[in-house]
N, C-alpha and C positions, 0 to 999 in steps of 0.2 A: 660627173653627176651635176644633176641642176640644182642653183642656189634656190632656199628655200626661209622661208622664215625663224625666230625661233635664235639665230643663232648668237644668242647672246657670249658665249667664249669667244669666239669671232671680234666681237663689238668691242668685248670690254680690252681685250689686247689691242686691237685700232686705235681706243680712243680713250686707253690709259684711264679709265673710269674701272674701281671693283666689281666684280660680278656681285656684289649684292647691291649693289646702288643701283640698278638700274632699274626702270621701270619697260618691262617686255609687254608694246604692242603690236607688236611685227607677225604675230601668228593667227590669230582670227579665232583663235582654240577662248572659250569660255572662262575667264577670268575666275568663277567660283563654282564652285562645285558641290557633291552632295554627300551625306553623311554615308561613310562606307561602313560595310559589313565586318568583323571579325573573319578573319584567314587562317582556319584553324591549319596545327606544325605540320598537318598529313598532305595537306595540299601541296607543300613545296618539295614532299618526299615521292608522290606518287605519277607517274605518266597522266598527263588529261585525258579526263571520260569522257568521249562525245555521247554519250547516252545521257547526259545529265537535261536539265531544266534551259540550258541556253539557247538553244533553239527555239523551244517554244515559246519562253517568255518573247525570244524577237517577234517571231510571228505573231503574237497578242501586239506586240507596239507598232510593229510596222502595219500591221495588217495585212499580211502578205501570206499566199500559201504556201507559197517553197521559197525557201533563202537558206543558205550557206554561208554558215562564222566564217572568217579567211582574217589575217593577221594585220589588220587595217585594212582598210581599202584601195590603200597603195599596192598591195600584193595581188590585188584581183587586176588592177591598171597593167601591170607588169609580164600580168600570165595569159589575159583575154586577148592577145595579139596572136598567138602560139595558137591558139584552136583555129583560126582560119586559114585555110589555103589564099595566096596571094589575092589581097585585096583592092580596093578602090575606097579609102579613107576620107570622108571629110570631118574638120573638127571647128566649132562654132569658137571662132578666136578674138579677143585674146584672151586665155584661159590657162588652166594651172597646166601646168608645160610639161609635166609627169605624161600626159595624154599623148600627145607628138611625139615626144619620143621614143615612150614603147614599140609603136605600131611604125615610127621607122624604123626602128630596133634588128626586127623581124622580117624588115624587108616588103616592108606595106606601100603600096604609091599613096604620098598623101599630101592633100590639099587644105588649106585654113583661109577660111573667110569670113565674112563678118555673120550675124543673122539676117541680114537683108538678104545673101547670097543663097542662102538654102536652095530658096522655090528654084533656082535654075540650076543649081548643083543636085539636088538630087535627084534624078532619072541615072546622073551618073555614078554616082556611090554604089556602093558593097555596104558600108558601114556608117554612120553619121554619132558622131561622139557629141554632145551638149551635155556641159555643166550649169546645172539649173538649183538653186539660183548661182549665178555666175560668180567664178574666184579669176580678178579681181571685181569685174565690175557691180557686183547686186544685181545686174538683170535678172528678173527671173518670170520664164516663160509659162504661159497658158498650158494646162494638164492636153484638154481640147487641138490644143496645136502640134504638141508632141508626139499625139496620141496618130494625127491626121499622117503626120510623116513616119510614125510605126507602119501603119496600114501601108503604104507605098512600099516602102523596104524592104518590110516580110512578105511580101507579095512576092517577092521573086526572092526571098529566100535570104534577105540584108537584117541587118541589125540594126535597131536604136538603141545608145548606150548613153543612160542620163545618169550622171554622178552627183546625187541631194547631199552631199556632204556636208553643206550650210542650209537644208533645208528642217530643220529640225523646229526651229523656231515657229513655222508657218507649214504644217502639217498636213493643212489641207488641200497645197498646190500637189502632193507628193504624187508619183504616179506608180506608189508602191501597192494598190489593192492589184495595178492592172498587169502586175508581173509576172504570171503566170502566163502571157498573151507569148505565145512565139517570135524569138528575136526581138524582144522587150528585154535590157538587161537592165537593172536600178543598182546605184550601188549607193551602198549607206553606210555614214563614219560614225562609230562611237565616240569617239574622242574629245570631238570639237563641242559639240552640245552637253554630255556628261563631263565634262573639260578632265578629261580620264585618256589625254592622248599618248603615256606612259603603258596605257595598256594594250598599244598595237592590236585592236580589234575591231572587226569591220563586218559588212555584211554585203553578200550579193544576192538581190532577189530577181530570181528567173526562172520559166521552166525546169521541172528533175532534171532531163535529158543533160541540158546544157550545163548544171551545176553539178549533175556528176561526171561529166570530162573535168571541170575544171578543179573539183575536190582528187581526181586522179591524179592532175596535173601537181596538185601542191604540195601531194604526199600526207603524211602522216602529222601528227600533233603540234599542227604549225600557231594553234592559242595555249599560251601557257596556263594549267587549270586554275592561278588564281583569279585571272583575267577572265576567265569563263566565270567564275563565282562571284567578280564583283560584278563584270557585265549580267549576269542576269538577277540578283538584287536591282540595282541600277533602272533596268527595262522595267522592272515591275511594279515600281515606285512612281503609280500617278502621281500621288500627292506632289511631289516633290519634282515632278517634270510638271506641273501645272504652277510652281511659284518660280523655277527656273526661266518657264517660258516666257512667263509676265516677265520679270528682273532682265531677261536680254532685252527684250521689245524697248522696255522703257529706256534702259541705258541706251539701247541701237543710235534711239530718238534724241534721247539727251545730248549726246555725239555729235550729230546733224545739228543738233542746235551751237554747238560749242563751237565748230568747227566753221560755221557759216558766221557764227559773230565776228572773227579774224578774217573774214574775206577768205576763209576756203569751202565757202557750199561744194556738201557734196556732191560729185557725178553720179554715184549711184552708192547703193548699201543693203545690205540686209539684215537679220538681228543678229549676227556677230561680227561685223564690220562695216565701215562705211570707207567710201575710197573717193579720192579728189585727183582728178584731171588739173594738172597746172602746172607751168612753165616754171615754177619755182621750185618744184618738187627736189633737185637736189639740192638748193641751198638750205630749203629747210630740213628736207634728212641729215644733213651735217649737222645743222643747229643744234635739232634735237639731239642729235649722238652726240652732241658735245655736252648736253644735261643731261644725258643720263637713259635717254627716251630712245628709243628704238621702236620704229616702223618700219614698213614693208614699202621698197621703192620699187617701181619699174620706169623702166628706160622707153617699152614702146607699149602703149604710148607713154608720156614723162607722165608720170602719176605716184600718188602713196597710198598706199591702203592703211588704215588707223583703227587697230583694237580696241574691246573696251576695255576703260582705267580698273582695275579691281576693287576699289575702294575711293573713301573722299579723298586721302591722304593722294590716293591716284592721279584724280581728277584737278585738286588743287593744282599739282606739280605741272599737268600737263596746259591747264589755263595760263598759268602766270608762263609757261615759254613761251606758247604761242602769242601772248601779249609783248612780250619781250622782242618777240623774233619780229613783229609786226612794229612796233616803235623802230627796231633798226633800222626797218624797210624805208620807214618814212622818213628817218633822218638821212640817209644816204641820198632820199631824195632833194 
């Protein structure tokens, strides 16, 4: 299995720090969250209804005509490989690594390149996977451009598969109205933006055809009903996704500013994470694991990705390291 963020038991065994001291920015997952509903005793007693209200409220959010609950969006990554016969894979890299591996899973030939590589990789793809806006880097691509290499793909019968997982914040790049287009698949996280990633709920929005192979594929009552019941309060609740949206944007920003006062401008970012390209990247992941801090490292390229602080209590803790980690730097000099 691939490492993934989050894993603070992990951390605090490493680094002999308690699991409550630490401050978890290593997931990208939305620091606060929104006033949940009452979970009345039956819902824990009874099988989930899919006849209920879940579906639709998505459809009002996403604005999508046909989409399918599935139990995060990690279980659609996992199952979407299995509907095609042997394919020709490309995937827009570097990206969340759950992608690659499915689809060589199953036995897919597959190739990863940057964005610059499309235009000449695609006449030869079957399928083209893009994480839009991009985990780790914040790229995030033109609706218009996505849309231009749909059109090629399903023209001979391919897929485009954009995973908005971190697109929640900026809603209007999404290309969730145009999901209904053939060989258009979108997939969408509850978790990260509802910061509700305990409730394994996710959505795929695509043609009926194609999402009912793969509601076949997953079988039976794969969202547990209270998860259907918080998720669709949750979806329904503009108010409350319009002062969420504002409070990521501003902290995203705040971020970018913290983080470039220490000499790590970010490489890129979106509103629940920003991520920095830099050679230093493991000294400072250690640093911080030694306060308490936990971020997201990668190795190619050397980078860290940095969530937002929950709180000021957060933010103080994570300034006075990077200051600290930064004096080091410069006495060592």
């Amino acid at each position: 299995m691939l490492e993934h963020g989050g894993r603070l038991r992990a951390a605090a065994g490493e680094f002999g720090i308690a699991l409550s001291d630490w401050l978890d920015l290593s997931t990208g997952i939305a620091p606060y969250g929104f006033d949940l509903p009452a979970i009345p005793a039956e819902t824990w007693m009874r099988l989930p209804e899919t006849d209920d209200a879940l579906a639709s409220a998505a459809r009002d959010y996403y604005r999508a005509e046909s989409l399918l609950p599935v139990a995060g969006s990690q279980a659609a990554i996992q199952v979407l490989p299995r509907l095609r016969r042997p394919s020709q894979v490309g995937i827009v890299s570097p990206c969340y690594g759950e992608h690659a591996q499915a689809w060589r899973r199953e036995g897919h030939r597959l190739v990863e390149f940057s964005e610059g590589g499309i235009p000449r990789a695609l006449d030869h793809l079957d399928v083209l996977v893009v994480v839009n806006p991009n985990n780790p880097t914040g790229r995030l691509m033109a609706p218009g451009r996505l849309l231009d290499w749909h059109a090629q793909l399903s023209s001979r019968g391919g897929w485009l598969i954009v995973d908005e997982a971190f697109i929640d914040p900026s809603p209007a790049q999404s290309l969730a109205m145009h999901s209904p287009l053939p060989g258009l698949i979108v997939l969408r996280s509850f978790g990260k933006f509802f910061a509700m990633a305990g409730a394994r709920l996710g959505f795929v929005l695509a043609e009926p055809s194609l999402l009912g192979q793969l509601d076949e594929a997953l079988g039976p009552w794969p969202i547990a009903g209270p998860s259907r019941l918080v998720g669709t309060a949750l979806l329904s609740d503009r108010c409350a996704q319009r002062v969420q949206r504002k409070r990521l944007l501003a902290d995203s920003e705040r971020l970018a500013r913290l983080l470039s006062a220490y000499a790590l401008r970010p490489t890129g970012g979106c509103g629940l994470f920003q991520w920095v390209a830099t050679g230093e990247s493991n000294r400072l992941y250690a640093f911080l694991a030694g306060q308490g801090i936990l971020v997201r490292r990668y190795r190619h390229p050397s980078s860290l990705r940095f969530g937002l602080p929950p709180d000021e209590q957060g933010w103080a803790r994570l300034a006075t390291a990077l200051a600290t980690f930064r004096e080091r730097q410069t006495w060592a000099l």
